[in-house]
N, C-alpha and C positions, 0 to 999 in steps of 0.2 A: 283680359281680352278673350282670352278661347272660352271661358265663362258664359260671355256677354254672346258669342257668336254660338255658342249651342243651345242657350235660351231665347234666341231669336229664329235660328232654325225649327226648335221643338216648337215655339208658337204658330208657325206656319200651318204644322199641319192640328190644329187643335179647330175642332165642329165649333156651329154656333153654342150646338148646345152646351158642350163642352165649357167653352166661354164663359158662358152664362153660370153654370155652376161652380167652377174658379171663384167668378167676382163675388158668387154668395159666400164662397168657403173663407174668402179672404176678409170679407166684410167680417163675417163672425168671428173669426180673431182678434181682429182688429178692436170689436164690440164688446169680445169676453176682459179682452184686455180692461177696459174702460170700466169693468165691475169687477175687475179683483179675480179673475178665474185664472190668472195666466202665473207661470212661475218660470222666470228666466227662460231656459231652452225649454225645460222640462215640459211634460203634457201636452195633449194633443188634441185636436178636435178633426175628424175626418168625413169627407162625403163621395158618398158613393154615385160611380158616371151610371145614369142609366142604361139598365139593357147589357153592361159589360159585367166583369167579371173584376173588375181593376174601382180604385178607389183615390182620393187626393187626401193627401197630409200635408204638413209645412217643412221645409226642410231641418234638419238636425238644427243647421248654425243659426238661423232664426230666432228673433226675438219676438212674438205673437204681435208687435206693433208693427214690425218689420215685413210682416207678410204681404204678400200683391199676388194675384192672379195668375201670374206669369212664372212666379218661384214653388209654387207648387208642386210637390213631386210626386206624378201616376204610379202605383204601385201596384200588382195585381194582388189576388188574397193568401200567396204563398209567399207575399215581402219583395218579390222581386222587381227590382225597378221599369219599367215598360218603357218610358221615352226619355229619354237623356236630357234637362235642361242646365246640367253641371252642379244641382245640386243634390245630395243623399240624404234619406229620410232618418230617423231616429230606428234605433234596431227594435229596443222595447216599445217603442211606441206603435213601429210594423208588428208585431206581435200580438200586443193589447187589441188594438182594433183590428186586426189581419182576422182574429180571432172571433169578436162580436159578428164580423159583418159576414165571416163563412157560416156560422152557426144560427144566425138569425138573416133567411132573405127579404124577411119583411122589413128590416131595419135599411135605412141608407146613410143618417148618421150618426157618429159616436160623439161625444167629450167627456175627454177624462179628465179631471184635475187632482190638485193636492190644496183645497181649497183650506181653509183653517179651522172653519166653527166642523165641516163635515170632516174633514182626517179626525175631528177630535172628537166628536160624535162616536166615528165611525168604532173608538177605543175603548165605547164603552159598553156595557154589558147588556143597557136596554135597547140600544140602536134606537128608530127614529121611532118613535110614542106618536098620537095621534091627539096632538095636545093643542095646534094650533091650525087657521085656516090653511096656512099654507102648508103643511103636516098633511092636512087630510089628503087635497092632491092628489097625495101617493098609497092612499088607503090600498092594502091588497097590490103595490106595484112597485117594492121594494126587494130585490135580494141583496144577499151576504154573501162575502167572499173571503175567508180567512187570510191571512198575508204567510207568502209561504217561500216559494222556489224564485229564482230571475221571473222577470217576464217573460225571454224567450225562452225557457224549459219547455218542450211539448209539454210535458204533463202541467205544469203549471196551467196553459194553454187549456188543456182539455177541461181542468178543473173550473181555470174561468167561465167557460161557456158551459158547463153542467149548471152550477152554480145560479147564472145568469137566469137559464132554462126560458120562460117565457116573459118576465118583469121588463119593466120600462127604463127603470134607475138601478144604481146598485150603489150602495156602501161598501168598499172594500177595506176590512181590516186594518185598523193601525196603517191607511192608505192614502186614503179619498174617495171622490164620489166616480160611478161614470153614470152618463145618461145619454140615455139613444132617441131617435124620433126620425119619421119620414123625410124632416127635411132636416136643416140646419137651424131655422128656428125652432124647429120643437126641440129638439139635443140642445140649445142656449135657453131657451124659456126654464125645461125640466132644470138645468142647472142651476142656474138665477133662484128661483122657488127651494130645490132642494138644500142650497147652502142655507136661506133664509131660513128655513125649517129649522134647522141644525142648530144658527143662532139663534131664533126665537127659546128651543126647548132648552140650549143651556144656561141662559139668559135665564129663564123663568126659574130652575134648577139651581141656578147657586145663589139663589133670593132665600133660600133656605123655608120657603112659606109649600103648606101641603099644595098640591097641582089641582087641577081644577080640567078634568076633562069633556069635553062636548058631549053629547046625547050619545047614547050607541047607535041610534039611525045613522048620525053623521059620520061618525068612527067606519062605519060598516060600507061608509057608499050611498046609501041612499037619501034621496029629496035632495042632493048635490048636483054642482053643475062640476065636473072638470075639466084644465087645462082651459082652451082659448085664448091664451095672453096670447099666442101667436100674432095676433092682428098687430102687436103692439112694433112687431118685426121692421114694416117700411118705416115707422117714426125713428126707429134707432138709426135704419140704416139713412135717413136722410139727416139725423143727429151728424153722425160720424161723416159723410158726405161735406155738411158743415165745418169739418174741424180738421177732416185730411182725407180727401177723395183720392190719392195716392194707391190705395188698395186695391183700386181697378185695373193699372198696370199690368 
């Protein structure tokens, strides 16, 4: 009950716009779920309120299906909770992303995962090759991150965002992946592609046959188009709408 009546009070005072951005956050949970991004409690996906200093994650006890609009918890970029709806956020996962979003204001949101073909990718010595279409993508927009201290160690922290410095995606070490973008589709698109990537190259990799790589034009960026799947964004969300419009909550 005291649960129920402090997430009913905290939505009172929450802006349209505010709203508005929950129902995205919660959708792409919901959507990551649906492709294999999500791992029990664990990982995060976050969006940043415009104009503020503060950002939305899911609560710790959440199951990425489990999310709705309403369970969201505001946190500002030092972890600290801002408005009380009875739930706490994940401590490394405030960290992880506490950390992209003070060190990149261009960014507004993050997803991290422990995806499968990318932690295992991420183990290996060549990282991501520019082997397939979806490879290219991220020609030039790839960092590394070695796996090292907690998440929340400052220094940890500080090395993430060195690390990161100005790239889109990252590989972290014997990890998984994170990926950032303006919105929340673009942080789900990058993901979507980047895991893809990961399985294409080890897929191709343990066929034991020599690789076969694109042009250097293409390798390098040019006469490509990148990104754009975003459009692809309201089909999912009216996918999932379809199947449990619950997330609006």
């Amino acid at each position: 009950m005291t649960e129920t009546v402090a997430r009913t009070a905290a939505s009172a005072d929450i802006s349209p716009e505010e709203r508005d951005l929950r129902v995205q956050l919660a959708a792409c949970y919901r959507i990551a779920d649906m492709y294999g991004l999500s791992e029990l409690l664990s990982t995060h996906i976050t969006l940043r309120i415009s104009g503020t200093d503060t950002y939305l994650i899911k609560p710790q006890s959440l199951l990425f299906d489990e999310v709705t609009a309403s369970s969201l918890v505001k946190v500002d970029l030092g972890g600290h909770v801002v408005s009380d709806n009875g739930y706490q956020p994940n401590r490394a996962g405030v960290a992880i992303h506490g950390t992209i979003l003070r060190a990149r204001p261009d960014v507004n949101s993050v997803l991290h995962g422990h995806t499968p073909y990318a932690t295992a990718l991420s183990s290996t010595e060549s990282g991501l090759l520019p082997l397939t279409q979806a490879a290219l993508r991220f020609s030039n927009r790839v960092a590394y991150h070695n796996y090292g201290r907690a998440a929340t160690d400052p220094v940890e922290c500080d090395l993430l965002a060195e690390d990161m410095a100005d790239k889109s995606v990252m590989l972290m070490r014997n990890h998984g992946l994170l990926t950032t973008g303006q919105t929340v589709a673009e942080a789900f698109v990058a993901a979507f592609y980047l895991e893809k990537a990961c399985q294409f190259q080890l897929l191709a990799q343990m066929s034991g046959q020599r690789l076969i790589f694109p042009s250097e034009e293409l390798q390098t960026g040019a006469g490509r188009l990148v990104g754009g799947d975003e459009v692809a964004w309201p089909a999912l969300v009216r996918k999932l709408d379809r199947q449990d419009p619950s997330y609006r909550d």
